[in-house]
LUMGU-657415 format. One record per residue (C-alpha): chain; residue in three letters; residue number from 0; x, y, z negated. Coordinates in steps of 0.05 Angstrom, whole numbers. Example, Ala and Ser with C-alpha at 12.3 -4.5 7.8 and 13.67 -1.06 7.14 Angstrom:
residues 2
  ch   aa    i      c1      c2      c3
   A  ALA    0     246     -90    -156
   A  SER    1     273     -21    -143
This chain:
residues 370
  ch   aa    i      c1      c2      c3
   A  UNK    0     262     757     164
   A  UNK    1     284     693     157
   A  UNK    2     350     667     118
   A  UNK    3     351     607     178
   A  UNK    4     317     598     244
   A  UNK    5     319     519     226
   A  UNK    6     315     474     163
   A  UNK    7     333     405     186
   A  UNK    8     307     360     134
   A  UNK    9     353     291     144
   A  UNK   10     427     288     167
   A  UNK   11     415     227     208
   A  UNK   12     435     224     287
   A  UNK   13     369     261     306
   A  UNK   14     384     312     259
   A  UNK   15     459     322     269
   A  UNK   16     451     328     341
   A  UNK   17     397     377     344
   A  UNK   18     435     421     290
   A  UNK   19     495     411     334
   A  UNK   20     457     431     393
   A  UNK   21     419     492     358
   A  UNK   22     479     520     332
   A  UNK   23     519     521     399
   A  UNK   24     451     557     425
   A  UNK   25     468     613     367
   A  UNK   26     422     584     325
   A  UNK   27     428     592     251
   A  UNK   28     409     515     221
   A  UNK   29     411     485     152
   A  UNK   30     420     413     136
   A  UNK   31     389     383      80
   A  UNK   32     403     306      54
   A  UNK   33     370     271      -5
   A  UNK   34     437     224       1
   A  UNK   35     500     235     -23
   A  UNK   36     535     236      44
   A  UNK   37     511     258     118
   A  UNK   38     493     203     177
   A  UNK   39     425     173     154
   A  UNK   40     431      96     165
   A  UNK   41     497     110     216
   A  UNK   42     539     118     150
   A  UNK   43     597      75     140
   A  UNK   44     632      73      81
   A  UNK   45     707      46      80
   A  UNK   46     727      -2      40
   A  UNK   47     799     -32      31
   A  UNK   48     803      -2     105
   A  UNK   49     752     -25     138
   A  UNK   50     692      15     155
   A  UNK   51     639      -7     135
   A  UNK   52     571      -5     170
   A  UNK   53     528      17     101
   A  UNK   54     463       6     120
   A  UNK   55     470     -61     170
   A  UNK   56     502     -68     238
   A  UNK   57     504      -5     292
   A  UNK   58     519     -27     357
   A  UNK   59     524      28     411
   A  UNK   60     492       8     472
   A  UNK   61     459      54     535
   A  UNK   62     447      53     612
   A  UNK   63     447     130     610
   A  UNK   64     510     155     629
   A  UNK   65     491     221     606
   A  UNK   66     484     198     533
   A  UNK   67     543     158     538
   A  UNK   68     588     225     562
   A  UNK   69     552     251     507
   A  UNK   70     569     199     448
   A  UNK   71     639     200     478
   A  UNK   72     661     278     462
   A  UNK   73     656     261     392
   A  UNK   74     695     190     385
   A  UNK   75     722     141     430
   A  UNK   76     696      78     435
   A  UNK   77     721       4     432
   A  UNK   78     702     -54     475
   A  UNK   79     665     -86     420
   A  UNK   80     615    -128     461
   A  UNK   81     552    -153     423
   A  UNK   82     561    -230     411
   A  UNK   83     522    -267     354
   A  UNK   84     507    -327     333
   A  UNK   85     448    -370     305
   A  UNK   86     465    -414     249
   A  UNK   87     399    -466     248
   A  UNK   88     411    -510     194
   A  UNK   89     486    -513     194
   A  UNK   90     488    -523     267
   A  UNK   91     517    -457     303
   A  UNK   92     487    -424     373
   A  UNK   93     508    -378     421
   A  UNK   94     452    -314     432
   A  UNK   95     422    -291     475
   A  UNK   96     383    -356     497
   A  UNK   97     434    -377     546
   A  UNK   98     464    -434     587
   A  UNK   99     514    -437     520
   A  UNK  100     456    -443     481
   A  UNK  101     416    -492     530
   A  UNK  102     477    -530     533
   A  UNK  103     485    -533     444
   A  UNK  104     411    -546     443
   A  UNK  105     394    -609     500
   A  UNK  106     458    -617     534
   A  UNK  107     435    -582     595
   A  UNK  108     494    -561     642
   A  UNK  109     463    -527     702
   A  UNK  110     400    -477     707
   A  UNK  111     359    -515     739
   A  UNK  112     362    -567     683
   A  UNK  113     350    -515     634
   A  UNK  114     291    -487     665
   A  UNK  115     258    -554     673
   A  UNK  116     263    -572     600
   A  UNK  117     238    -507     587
   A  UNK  118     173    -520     634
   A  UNK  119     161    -586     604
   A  UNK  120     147    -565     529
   A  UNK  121     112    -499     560
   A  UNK  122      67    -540     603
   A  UNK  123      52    -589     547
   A  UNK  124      16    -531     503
   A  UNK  125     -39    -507     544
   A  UNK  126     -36    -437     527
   A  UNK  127     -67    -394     566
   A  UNK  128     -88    -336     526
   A  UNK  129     -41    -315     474
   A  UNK  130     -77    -299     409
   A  UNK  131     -15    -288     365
   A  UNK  132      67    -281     365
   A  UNK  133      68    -356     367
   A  UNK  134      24    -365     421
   A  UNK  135      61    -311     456
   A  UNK  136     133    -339     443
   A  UNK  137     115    -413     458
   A  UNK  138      86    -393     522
   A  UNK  139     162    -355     530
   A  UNK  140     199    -406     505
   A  UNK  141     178    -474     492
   A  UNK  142     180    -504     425
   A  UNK  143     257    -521     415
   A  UNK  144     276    -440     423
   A  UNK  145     216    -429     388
   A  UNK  146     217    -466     326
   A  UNK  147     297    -461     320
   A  UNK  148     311    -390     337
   A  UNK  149     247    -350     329
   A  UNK  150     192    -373     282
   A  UNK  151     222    -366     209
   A  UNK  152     270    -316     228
   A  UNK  153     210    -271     256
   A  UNK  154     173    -286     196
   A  UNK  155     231    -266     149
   A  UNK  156     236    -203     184
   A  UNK  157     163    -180     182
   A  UNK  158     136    -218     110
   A  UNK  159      80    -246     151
   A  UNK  160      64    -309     188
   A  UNK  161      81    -318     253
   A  UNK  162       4    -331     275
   A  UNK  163     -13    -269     225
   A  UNK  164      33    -218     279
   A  UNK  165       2    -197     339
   A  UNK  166      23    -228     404
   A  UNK  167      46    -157     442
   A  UNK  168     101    -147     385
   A  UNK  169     142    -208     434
   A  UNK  170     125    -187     506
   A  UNK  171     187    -210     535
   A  UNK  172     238    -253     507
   A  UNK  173     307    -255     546
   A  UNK  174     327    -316     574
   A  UNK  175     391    -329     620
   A  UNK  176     410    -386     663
   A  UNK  177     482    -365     662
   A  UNK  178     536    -373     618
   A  UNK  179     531    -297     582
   A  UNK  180     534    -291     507
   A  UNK  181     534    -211     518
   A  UNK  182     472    -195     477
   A  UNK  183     465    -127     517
   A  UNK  184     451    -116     586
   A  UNK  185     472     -44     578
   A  UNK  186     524     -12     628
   A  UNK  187     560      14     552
   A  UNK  188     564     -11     497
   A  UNK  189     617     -14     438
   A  UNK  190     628      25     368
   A  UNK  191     666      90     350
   A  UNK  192     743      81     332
   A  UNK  193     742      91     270
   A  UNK  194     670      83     249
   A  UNK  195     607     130     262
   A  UNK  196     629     175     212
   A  UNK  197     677     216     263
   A  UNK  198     620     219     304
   A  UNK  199     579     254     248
   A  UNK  200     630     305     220
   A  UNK  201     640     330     291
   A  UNK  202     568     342     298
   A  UNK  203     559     382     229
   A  UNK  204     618     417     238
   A  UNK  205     603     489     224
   A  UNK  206     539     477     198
   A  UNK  207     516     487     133
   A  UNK  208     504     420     100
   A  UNK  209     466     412      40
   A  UNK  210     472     337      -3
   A  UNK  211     441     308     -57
   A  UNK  212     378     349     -39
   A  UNK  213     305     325     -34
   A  UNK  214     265     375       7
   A  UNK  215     202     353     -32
   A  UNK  216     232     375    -103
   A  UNK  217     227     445     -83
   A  UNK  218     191     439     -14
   A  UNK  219     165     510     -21
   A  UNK  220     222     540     -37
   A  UNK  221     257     511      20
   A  UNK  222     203     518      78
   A  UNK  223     203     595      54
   A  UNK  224     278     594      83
   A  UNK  225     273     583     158
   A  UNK  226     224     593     219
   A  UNK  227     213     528     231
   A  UNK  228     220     460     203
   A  UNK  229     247     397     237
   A  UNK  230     241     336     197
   A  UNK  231     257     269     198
   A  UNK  232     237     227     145
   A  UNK  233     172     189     131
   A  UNK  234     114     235     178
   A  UNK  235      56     204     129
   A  UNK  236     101     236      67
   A  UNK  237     111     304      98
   A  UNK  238      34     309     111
   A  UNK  239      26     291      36
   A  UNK  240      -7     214      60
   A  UNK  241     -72     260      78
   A  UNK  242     -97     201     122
   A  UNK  243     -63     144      70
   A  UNK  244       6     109      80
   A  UNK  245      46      79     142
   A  UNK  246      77      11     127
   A  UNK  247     145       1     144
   A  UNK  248     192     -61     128
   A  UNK  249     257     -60      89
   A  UNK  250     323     -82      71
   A  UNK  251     360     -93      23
   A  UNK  252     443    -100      27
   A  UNK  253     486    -142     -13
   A  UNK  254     559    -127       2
   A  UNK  255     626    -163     -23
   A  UNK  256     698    -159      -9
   A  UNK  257     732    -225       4
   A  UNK  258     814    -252     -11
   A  UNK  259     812    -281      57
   A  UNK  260     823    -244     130
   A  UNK  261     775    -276     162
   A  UNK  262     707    -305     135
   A  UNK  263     663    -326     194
   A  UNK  264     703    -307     251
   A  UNK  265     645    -263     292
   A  UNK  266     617    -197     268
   A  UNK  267     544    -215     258
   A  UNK  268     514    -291     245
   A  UNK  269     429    -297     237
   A  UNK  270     401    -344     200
   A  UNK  271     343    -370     232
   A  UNK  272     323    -411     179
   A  UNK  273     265    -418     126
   A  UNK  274     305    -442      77
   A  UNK  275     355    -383      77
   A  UNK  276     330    -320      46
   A  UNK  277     372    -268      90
   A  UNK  278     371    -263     156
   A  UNK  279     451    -251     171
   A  UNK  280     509    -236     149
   A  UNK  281     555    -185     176
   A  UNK  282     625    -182     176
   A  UNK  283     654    -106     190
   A  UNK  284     722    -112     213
   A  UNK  285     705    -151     268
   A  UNK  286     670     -95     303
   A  UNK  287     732     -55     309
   A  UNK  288     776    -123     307
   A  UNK  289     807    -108     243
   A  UNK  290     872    -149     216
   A  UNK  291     865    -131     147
   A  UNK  292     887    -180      91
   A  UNK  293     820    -176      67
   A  UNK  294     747    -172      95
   A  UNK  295     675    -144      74
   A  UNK  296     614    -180      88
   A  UNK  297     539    -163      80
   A  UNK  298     480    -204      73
   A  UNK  299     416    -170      98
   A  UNK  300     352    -194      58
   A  UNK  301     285    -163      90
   A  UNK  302     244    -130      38
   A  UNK  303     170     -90      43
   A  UNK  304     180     -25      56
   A  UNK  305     140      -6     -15
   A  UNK  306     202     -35     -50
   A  UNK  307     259       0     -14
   A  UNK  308     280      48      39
   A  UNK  309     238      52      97
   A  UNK  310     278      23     162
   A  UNK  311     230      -8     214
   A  UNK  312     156      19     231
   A  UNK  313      97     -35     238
   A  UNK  314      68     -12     291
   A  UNK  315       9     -51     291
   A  UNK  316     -55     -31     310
   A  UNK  317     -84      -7     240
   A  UNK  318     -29      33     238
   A  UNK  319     -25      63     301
   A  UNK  320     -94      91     283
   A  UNK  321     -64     124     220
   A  UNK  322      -1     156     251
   A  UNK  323     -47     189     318
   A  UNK  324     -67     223     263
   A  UNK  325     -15     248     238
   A  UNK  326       5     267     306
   A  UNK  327     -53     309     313
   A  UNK  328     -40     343     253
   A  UNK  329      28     354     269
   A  UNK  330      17     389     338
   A  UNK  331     -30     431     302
   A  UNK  332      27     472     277
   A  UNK  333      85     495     329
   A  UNK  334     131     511     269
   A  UNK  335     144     440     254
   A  UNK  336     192     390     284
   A  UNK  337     190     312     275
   A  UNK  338     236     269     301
   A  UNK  339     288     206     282
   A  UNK  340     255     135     263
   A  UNK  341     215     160     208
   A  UNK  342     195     221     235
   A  UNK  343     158     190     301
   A  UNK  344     143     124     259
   A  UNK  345     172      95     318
   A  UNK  346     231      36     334
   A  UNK  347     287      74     364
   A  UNK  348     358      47     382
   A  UNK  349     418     104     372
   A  UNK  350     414     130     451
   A  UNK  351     341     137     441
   A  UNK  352     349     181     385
   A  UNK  353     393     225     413
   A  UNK  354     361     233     476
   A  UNK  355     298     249     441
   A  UNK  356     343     303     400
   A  UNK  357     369     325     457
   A  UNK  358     295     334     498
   A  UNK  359     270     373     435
   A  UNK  360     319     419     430
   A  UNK  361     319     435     505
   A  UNK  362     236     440     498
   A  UNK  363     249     496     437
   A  UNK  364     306     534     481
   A  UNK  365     255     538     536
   A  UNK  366     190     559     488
   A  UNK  367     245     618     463
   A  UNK  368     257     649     531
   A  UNK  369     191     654     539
């Protein structure tokens, strides 16, 4: 017999809400973190009052009004609406590409303006057959959004060129001829009252949560405690890199409290670029529209995931090839459970990963009443 019928390696939001889930079910689960607090990369940490969003900005956003009923037994949510700004340069824009924007950029006032000036430096580049992200965005955007909004920040972001990045990573880039600076299309959107942390502790509560604990110091030891494993850190790692490493990219955070209530005015400014080495800075009490005396802001630098945390999958096509196996490997064996970022080496938003949670956990409650 088994001490647990689940060892849930990663406190993150795939984690927490399948433990949540599991446990309602009568499931016994552990939680194990290598961190020193639960949430993965949804951890905020509070600072002269302000919550802090640890590991950059989480913006809640979703069309599914079942995940946002969900979401919404744990916390309740602000109207934080997802604004930011490009600063090119010095000079500030409004984003998403917008009439705001067309209007900063040429002076356009109507859409039909917009779109022609848009046509003109598309038609002038004879693309037909996108080879590469530039190709790709050009034939999007034009050259002004392009070169202004796109190219060097892209390039931050990813450590490559922008003729070195394959063209299907930009399929679609949104454009709107109205005046919208809503980043999100999404029905919901906004963040927890009082930061993502509620949202957590709700989840966990009643399960046993381990800390400070890296499943790979004693990985025997702790696969020997359950039936079945559901993990969600790096898939290539769990598998021991049998088929050789997955490449991620990184970040790395550089936080400071400032004497001064209010340091940009807007929660999140990108700079787009070359000359700048991070790619924005975020200011946390603006997502829950703090009046604090003070303020904390973050610049977030881009790093290669061999020098820091993993955060964002490549998913590339020499990697794709590495992780299907993996995935082979994984379905192999019934007893384990990936999930999360890491786990599925794939780019999830916060809905995503709890609907894919909560589609695994209903899949395992089915397989048991078998």
């Amino acid at each position: 017999m088994k001490q647990y019928d689940y060892l849930i390696v990663g406190s993150g939001l795939f984690g927490a809400v399948f433990a949540h889930e599991m446990t309602k079910a009568g499931k016994k689960c552990l939680v194990i973190d290598k961190r020193n607090h639960a949430g993965g990369n949804i951890y905020c940490k509070e600072i002269s009052g302000i919550n802090v969003h640890w590991y950059g900005a989480h913006i809640f956003h979703t069309n599914d009004r079942k995940i946002w009923d969900y979401v919404n037994q744990f916390a309740e949510f602000n109207r934080y609406t997802n604004s930011p700004l490009a600063n090119y340069k010095g000079h500030l824009y409004n984003l998403p590409f917008n009439m705001n924007t067309f209007y900063q950029l040429w002076g356009t006032k109507t859409p039909e303006e917009a779109k022609q000036k848009i046509r003109e430096q598309i038609g002038g580049l004879k693309i037909k057959d996108p080879k590469n992200l530039e190709e790709q965005a050009l034939l999007l955007v034009g050259t002004d959004i392009y070169e202004k909004f796109i190219k060097h920040y892209t390039e931050k972001q990813w450590g490559r060129k922008a003729i070195d990045l394959p063209a299907f990573i930009i399929k679609r880039l949104p454009i709107r001829f109205t005046y919208d600076n809503n980043y999100f299309d999404d029905t919901y959107q906004g963040i927890p009252i009082g930061g993502y942390n509620t949202i957590i502790e709700l989840l966990l509560e009643g399960v046993e949560t381990r800390l400070n604990t890296d499943f790979f110091e004693m990985r025997e030891s702790y696969e020997s405690l359950a039936r079945k494993i559901v993990f969600t850190g790096k898939i290539d790692q769990f598998f021991d890199y049998k088929f050789g490493s997955l490449e991620y990219r990184s970040l790395h955070f550089e936080s400071q409290t400032i004497d001064m209530s209010n340091y940009q005015g807007n929660a999140v400014i990108n700079y787009t670029d070359k000359e700048t080495s991070y790619t924005r800075i975020i200011e946390h009490k603006h997502f829950e529209f703090g009046s604090q005396p003070c303020t904390v802001i973050t610049y977030e630098h881009p790093l290669n995931g061999t020098n820091g945390e993993p955060y964002y999958p490549i998913n590339d096509e020499k990697n794709s090839v590495v992780l299907n196996r993996y995935k082979e490997l994984a379905k192999q064996n019934e007893d384990i459970i990936l999930g999360g970022r890491l786990g599925e080496y794939r780019y999830y938003d916060m809905h995503q990963v709890i609907a894919s949670a909560l589609n695994k956990v209903q899949l395992e409650l089915q397989r048991g009443d078998k």
